[in-house]
N, C-alpha and C positions, 0 to 999 in steps of 0.2 A: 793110178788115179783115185782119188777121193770118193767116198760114195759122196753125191749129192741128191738132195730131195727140195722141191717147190714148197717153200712157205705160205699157206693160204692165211690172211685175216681173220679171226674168229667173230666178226662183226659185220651185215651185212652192210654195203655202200653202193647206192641205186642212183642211177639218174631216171627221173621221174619227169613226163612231157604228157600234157593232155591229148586227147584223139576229140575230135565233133560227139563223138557217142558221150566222153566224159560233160560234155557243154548242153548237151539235148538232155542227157539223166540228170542234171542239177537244179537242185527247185527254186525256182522262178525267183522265191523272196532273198534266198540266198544273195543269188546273183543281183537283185533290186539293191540289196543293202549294199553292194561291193562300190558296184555301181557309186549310189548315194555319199558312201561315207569318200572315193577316192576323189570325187568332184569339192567334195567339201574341203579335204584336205588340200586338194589343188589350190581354190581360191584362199583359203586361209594363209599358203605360201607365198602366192602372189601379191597379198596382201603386204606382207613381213617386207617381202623386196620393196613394194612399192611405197614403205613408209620407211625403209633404208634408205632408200633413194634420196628423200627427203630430210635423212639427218636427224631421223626421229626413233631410229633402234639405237641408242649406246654401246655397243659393241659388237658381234659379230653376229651376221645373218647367215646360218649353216641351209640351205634352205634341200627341203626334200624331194621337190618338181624332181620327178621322172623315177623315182625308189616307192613309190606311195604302193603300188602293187604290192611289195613283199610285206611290207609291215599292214596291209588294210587285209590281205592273204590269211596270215597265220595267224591275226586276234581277232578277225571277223568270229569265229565259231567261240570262243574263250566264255570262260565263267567270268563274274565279277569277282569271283575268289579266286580267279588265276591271278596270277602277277605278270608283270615285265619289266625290264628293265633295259635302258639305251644306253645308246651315244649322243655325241656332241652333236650330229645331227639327228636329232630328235623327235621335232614334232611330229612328225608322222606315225612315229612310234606312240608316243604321248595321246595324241588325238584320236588316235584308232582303238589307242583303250579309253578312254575317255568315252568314247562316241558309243563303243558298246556297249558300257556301262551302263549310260543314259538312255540309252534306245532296248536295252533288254538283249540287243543283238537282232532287231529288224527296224529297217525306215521303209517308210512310206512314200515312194516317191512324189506321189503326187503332192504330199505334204511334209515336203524335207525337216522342216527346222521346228519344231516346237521349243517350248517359251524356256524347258530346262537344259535344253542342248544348245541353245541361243544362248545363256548364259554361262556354258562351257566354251563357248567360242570366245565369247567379250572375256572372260578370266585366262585364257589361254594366252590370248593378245596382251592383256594388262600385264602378265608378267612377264611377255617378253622385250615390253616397252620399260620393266621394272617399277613397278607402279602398286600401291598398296595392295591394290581388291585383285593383285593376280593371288594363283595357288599356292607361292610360296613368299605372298607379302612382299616382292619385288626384288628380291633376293637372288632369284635361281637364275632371271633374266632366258636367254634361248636356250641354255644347253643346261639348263637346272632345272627340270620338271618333274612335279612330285606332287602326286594324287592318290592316297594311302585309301579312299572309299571307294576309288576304282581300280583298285589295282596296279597303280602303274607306280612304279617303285623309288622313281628318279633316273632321270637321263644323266648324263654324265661327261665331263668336260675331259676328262683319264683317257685316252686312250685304252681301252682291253679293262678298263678300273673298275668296272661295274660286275664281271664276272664272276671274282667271289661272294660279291654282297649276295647275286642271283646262286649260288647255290647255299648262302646259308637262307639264305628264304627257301629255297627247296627242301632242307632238311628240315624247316620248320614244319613245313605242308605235312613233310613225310609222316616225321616225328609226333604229328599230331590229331592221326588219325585220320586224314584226309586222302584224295585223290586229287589235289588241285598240281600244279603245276607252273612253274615260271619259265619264265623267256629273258636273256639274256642277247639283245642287239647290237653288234658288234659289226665293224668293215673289214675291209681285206687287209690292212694294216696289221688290228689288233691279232688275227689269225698268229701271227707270230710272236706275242708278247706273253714274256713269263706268266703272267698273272692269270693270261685265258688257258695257257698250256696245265699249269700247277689246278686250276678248276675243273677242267676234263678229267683229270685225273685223282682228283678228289671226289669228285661226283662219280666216277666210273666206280672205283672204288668201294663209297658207299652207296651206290645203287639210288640216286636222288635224282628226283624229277626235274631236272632243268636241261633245258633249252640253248645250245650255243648258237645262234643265229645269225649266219656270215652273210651282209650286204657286201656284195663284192660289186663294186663299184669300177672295179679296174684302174684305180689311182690313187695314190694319197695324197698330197696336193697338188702336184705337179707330175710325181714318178709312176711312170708303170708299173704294173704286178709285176710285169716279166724281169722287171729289172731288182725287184726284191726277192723272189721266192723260184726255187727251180721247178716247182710243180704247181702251175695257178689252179687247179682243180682243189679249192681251201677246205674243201670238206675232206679232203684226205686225213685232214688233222684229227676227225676220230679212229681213223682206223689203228692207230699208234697207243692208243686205250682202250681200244675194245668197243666202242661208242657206234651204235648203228648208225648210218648217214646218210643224206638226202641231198641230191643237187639236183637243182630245180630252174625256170627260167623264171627268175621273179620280175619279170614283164608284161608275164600271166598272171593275174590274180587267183584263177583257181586252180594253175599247175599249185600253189604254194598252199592254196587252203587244203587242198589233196596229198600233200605231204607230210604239211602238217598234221592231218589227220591219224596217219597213220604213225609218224613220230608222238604224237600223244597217248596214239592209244600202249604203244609200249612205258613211256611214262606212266598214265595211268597205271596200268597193271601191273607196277612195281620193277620193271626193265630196265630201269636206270635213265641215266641222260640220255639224249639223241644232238646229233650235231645235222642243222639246214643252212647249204648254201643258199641263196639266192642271186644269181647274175643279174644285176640294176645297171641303171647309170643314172650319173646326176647329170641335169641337163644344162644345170650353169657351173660357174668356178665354185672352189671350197666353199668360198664366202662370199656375200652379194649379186648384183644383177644382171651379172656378163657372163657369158656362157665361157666354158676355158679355151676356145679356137682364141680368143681376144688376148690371152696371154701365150699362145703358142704352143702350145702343149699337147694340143689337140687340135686335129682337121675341121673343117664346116661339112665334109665329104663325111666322117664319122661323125660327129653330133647329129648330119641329117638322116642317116641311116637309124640313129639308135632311136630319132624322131617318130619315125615309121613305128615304131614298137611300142608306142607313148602304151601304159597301162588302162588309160580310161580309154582313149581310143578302142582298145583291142576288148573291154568290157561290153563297151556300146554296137562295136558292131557284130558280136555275137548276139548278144541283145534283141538287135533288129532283126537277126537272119533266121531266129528261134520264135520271130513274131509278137515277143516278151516286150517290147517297145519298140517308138519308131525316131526318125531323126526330131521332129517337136519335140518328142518326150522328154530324149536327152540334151537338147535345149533348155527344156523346164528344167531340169534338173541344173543344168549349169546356172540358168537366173538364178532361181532360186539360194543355192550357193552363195552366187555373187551378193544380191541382195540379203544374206544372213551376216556377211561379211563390213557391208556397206552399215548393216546394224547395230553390226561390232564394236565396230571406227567410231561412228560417229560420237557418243558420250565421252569418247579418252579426248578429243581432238576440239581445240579451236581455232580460231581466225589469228594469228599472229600478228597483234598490235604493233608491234615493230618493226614486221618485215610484212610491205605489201604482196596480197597472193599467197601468200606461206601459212601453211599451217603450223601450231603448237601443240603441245600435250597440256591440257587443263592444269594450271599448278598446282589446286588441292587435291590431284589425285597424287601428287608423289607421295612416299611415306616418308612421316616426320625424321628429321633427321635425327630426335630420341631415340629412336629405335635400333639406332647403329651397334650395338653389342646386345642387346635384348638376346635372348637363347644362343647365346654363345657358351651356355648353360642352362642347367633350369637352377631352382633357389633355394635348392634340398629339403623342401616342405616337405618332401615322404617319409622323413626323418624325424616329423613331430610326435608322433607316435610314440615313438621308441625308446626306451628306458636310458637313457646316458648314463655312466659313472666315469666315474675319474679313478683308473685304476692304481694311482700313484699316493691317493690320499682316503683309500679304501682300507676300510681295519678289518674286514670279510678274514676269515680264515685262508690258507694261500696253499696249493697245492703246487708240490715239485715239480715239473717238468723239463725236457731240455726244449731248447728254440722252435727246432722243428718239430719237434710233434707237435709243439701248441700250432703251427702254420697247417698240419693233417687233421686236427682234431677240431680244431675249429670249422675245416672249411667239410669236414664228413657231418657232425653235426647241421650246419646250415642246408645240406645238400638233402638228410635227411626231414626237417623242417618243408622243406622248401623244392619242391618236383621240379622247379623251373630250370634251376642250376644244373649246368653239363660246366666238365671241366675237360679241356681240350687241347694239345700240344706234342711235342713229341717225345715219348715214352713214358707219359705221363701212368700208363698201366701195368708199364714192366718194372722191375730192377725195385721189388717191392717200396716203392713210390717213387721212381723218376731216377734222376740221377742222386739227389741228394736225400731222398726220402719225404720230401714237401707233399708228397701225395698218396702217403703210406696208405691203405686200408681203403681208399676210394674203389679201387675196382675193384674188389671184395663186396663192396656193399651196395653199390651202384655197376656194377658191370654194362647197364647200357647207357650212361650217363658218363662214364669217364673216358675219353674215347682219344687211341692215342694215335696221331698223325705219321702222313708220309714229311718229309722233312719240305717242305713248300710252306716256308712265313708268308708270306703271300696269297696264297689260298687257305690256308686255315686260321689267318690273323682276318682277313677280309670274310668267312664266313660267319666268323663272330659276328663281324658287326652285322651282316645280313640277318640271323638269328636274333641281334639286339633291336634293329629296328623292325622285326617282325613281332616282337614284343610277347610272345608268348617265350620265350626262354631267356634267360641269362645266364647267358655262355661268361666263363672263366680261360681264358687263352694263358697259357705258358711258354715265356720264350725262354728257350735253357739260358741263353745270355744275356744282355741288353743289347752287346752291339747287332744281334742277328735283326734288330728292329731296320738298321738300315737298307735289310735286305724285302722287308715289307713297308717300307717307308709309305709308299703311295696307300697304303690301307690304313696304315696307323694313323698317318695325319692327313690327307687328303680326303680321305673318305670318313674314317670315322670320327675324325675329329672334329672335321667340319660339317659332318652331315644334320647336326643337330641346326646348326645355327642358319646354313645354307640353305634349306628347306624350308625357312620361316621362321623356324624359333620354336616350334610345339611339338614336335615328338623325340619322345624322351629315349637314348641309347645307350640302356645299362648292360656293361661291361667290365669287366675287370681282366687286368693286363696282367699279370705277375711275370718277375722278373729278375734275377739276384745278380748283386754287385761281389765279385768273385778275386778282386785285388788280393793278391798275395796268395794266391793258388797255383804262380806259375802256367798260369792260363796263354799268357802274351796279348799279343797286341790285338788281337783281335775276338776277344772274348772278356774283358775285362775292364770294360766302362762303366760310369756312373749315368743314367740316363735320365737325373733327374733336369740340370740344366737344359737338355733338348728338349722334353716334353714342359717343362717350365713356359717358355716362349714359345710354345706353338698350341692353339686356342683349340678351345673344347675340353683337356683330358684336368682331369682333379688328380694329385698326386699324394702317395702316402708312405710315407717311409719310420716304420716302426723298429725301436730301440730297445724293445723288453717284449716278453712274450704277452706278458695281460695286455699291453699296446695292443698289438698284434691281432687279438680278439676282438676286441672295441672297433678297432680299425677295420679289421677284412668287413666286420658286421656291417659298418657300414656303407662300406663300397659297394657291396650287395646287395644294398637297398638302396642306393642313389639311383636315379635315372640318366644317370651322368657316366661316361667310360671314364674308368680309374687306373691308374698304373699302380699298381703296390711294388714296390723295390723293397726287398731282402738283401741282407749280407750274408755269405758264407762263413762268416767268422762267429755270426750270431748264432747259426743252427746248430754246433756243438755243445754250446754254452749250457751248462745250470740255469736256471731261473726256473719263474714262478706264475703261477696267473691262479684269479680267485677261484677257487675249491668249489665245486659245482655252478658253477655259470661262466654260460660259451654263449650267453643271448644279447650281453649289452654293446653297445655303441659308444665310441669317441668321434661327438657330429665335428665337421669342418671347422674352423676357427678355435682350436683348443691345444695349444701349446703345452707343455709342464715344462715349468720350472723346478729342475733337476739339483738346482741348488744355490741360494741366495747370499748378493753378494753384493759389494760396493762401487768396487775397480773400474769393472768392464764388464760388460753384457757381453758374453759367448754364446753364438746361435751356432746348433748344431743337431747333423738326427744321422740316424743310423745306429753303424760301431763306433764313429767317430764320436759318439757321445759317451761313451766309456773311455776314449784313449783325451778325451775334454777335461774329464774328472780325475781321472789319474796326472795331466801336465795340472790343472788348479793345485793338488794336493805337493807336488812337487815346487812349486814356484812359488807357493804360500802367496799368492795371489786374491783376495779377494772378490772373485769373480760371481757372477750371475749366469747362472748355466740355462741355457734355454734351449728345451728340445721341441722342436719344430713342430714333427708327427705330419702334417698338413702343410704341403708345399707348393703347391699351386697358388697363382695371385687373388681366386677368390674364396681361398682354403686359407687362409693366413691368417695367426691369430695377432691382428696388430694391437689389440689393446694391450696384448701381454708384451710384447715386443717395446711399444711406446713407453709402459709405464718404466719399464725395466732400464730403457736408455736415459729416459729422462731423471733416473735414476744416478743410472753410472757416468753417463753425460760421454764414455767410449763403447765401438762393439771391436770384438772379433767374428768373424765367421769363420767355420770349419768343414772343412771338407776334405776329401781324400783324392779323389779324383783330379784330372788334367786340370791345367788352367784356361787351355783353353772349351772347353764342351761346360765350363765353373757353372755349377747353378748359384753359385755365391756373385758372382761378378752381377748378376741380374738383382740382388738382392740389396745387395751395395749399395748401387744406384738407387732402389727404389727408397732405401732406408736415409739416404744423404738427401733426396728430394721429399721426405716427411720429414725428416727431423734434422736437418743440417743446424737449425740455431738450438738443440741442444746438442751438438759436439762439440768435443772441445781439441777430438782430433779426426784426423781421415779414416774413414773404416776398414779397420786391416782385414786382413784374408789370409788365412791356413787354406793352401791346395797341393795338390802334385804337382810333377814338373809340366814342362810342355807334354812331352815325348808321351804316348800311349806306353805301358805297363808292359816290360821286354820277358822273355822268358826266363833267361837269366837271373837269381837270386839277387844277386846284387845290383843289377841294373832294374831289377823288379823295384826293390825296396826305395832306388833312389827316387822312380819316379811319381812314390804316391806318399800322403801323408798317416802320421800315425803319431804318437804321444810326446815324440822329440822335435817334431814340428812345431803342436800345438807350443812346448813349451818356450820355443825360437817364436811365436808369435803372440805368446802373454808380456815374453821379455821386450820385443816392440812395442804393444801397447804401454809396459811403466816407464821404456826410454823418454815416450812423446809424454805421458804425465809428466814426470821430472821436467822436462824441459820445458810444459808449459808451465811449472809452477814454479 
């Protein structure tokens, strides 16, 4: 027989239940505020439903009735400089840091609403009606709420999506000298999603202050826990990292503030994360004013059971039994409420002209429909500053280098300059700079700034952006490949892409992506895209794709000053390369909208950046073509430099575009278009296109070369463009 031995956890995992002694030792104002803030949030719910009802929320009512305990629990005691961050159902998450905020963390029962809390209600409401004067300018609507002076970080529509962002706001906290701490509100669903799992274990890891905080509700919209997971006790999920844990009955408010407690005080004291369940229930469906017995899913036998448990209930009548108040008081307490609510309402709403009886929303409170792409970026104004050159018509002295060192030396210099900068991904610190040396001499010089990941895009793409919209650092993320972005897609574009424009339009998310295009390395299929086309059409990211090293300098400079996330795309074919960049200066900038013309011509306008801007200029030199070489640099739609673009077609009166990559993922097919709807009446033919074939990039030599382009293409598609001249002359 085997010798066997009992594997114990190295992480404590406690259920945690209050005794009457824990309700009698708790001070009074405590309990007064629990009290106050879950009545509030009660009617503020009820409110949401009962202006659903009416056809007056635009999409969906997540509503919080019967969970208010766990989230009024664990933010009741919080700093304003703690954070949180939700879910799709949210407001109670939202509102409970809100209301803390505003109250210091005590109410007055006798005197629930004062005049600044009053108008965190009317704002709360306004944006979940989508209406200018809400918190994210009408934007965020129910499951978008974002209150950066109270700490509440943004709720979130992601399922489990929210979880990186909450620990790179924890590393911020950490990183910054503080003892503050965030919360991440998540349901029993997310329990199981890569993205909460990959966070555990990146905060466990680096020992960061955040909070996984499972609403286990017992359902995802219809389905049982039992029927998704073999063990419904969801806090198990820290024992699997190391992560102390808490389960709790969050029906109690202060079983949950007494967990929390003690889950903070290990955060505080640098213990790393902690993982709280809380067992809730929502007392109606997912979404709007029917409880789930109405779609079958659930008993009226189990709703009325979990009734009995209601949170304020169980607040109030400990309440009374402690002496601390009586059945009036908590009457007052609910008027009160009610009538803060009724306050609310009444400025968004009028009498519906059209329809007798019915209410409307005031029409000048929508926001103008100008406002439809407002911070869908900001306008690169931090960039006025900053010395621009034009490295291509620079007569500066020029110093040697190969590709990639000028990609190391540039971003060690800025990092030195500039304490904000951490640069992040995986093996970013070993194999003396990464896999290809782009990060030569960083952890040498920075060693707590260059910090290299467990292999989770997902969590360490998502803590960037956590850390960018915490605004004291700008993180530098490395994905070894492009295609690995699909495997953090929901961070890439979901969250950081949108989080600028989605919250209103005013906080700025600087970030920088890097990323190398690795065609013809024998990579295969799955490491070897071009991923300018994907972030092209998808809003938020500014893109930069440098063809010479001084490029490359200008450029990262100022992707690193934008307040914008940037993707920089590299080629591997570039990093071995000779070249050059000016001889003592790594400080200037190539701002957005600045193209070079690589080389002037009459024929045809050739738009291209990368390597394929060398294999551009090798097919002109071969086809004795008279072409206009135009190299991009700036590929995003509001990076583009169309005056250089315009003057040059309206020149040539044809374009080619070039590129190497698939045709189908083309950032040229989007370019195409946009170029034949500015300038169709000066063409004189359709805009051809240099790309690869369909097929993703095979392992195989041969089937490699057939499927991407390179200098015998370009010159197959200069010879297209003088067939259609000829023909048209």
């Amino acid at each position: 027989m085997p010798r066997q031995r009992r594997l114990e956890s190295t992480a404590p995992w406690v259920e945690l239940s209050t005794t009457a002694a824990d309700w009698k030792n708790a001070d009074p104002a405590l309990l007064a505020t629990m009290l106050g803030q879950l009545h509030l949030i009660r009617a503020f719910e009820e409110r949401v439903l009962e202006l659903a009802g009416e056809g007056l929320v635009h999409g969906p009512a997540h509503s919080s009735i019967g969970q208010e305990g766990g989230a009024v629990g664990s933010i009741v005691g919080l700093r304003t400089t703690d954070a949180v961050n939700g879910s799709h159902r949210g407001h109670h998450q939202f509102l409970a840091k809100a209301i803390t905020h505003v109250s210091q963390g005590k109410l007055d029962l006798t005197s629930l609403v004062d005049d600044t809390l009053q108008g965190v209600l009317q704002r709360t409401l306004a944006e979940i009606l989508g209406l200018a004067q809400g918190f994210c300018a009408g934007r965020g609507g129910s499951m978008h709420l974002q209150w950066f002076e109270a700490g509440a970080l943004g709720t979130n529509a992601i399922v489990g999506g929210g979880a990186p962002m909450a620990t790179g706001n924890a590393y911020a906290q950490k990183h910054s000298g503080t003892t503050d701490l965030t919360i991440n509100y998540f349901g029993d669903g997310a329990a199981q999603i890569g993205s909460v799992l990959e966070s555990m274990n990146l905060a466990a890891a680096w020992k960061l202050p955040v909070c996984f905080f499972v609403e286990n509700n017992f359902y995802a919209v219809a389905t049982r826990i039992e029927e998704s997971v073999a063990d419904t006790r969801l806090s198990v999920r820290g024992q699997g990292f190391g992560i102390p844990s808490w389960r709790v009955d969050g029906m109690d408010p202060l079983a949950v503030y007494l967990a929390m407690e003690q889950a903070a005080e290990v955060m505080r004291s640098g213990g790393g994360p902690a993982v709280v369940e809380a067992e809730v229930y929502r007392f109606f469906h997912q979404n709007g004013p029917y409880p789930g017995s109405a779609f079958g899913y659930r008993t009226k036998e189990e709703e009325a059971e979990w009734k009995k448990r209601d949170p304020l209930e169980r607040v109030a009548r400990e309440m009374i039994k402690l002496g601390h108040i009586d059945e009036a008081g908590v009457q007052a307490v609910r008027d009160q409420a009610l009538a803060a609510m009724d306050a609310a309402t009444a400025p968004l709403l009028e009498a519906d002209p059209e329809k007798q009886g019915k209410r409307r929303i005031r029409p000048e409170l929508w926001p103008d429909p100008d406002f439809v792409d407002v911070g869908v970026r900001g306008d690169a104004s931090e960039l006025a500053e900053l010395r621009a050159v034009e490295p291509f018509t620079d007569t500066r002295e020029r110093e040697q280098v190969k590709f990639v060192d000028a990609v190391a030396s540039v971003m060690e210099h800025r990092m030195g300059q500039d304490e904000r900068i951490l640069v992040l991904g995986e093996d970013v610190h070993r194999l003396k700079g990464g896999t290809n040396g782009a990060t030569k001499g960083l952890a040498t010089a920075f060693p707590e700034r260059t910090l290299g990941t467990p292999i989770s895009e997902n969590a360490f793409a998502g803590l960037g952006g956590g850390l960018a919209l915490d605004g004291r650092f700008v993180p530098v993320i490395e994905f070894m490949y492009p295609d690995f972005l699909w495997v953090a897609a929901d961070q890439v574009f979901n969250q950081i892409g949108k989080a600028r424009h989605m919250f209103g339009g005013q906080n700025p998310v600087p970030l920088v992506l890097r990323t190398k295009v690795a065609m013809g390395s024998g990579y295969g299929s799955q490491h070897l895209m071009d991923p300018a086309g994907i972030f092209a059409t998808s809003a938020g990211w500014r893109i930069v794709a440098p063809s010479t090293a001084a490029d490359y300098v200008g450029l990262m400079n100022a992707a690193l000053a934008l307040g914008d996330p940037v993707l920089v795309i590299e080629h591997v074919d570039l990093y071995g390369e000779k070249d050059e960049i000016i001889a003592g200066d790594l400080d200037y900038i190539i701002p957005p909208g600045n193209a070079a013309v690589r080389r002037e011509g009459k024929d045809v306008t050739v738009i291209s950046y990368l390597s394929m801007v060398k294999h551009s200029l090798e097919a002109i030199e071969q086809t004795g073509v008279d072409a206009e070489l135009i190299d991009l640099r700036w590929l995003d739609r509001a990076s583009l430099d169309w005056e250089t673009i315009e003057t040059s077609v309206k020149k040539t009166n044809a374009v080619l575009i070039v590129e190497q990559g698939a045709v189908g993922t083309s950032y040229g097919g989007w370019l195409a278009d946009e170029i034949q709807r500015r300038l169709f009446d000066w063409l004189d033919q359709p805009v051809q296109r240099v790309t690869g074939a369909e097929s993703s990039p095979s392992i195989s030599r041969v089937l490699e070369r057939a499927a991407i382009a390179r200098t015998e293409e370009v010159v197959a598609g200069l010879e297209t463009v003088r067939r259609h001249a000829g023909g048209a002359a």
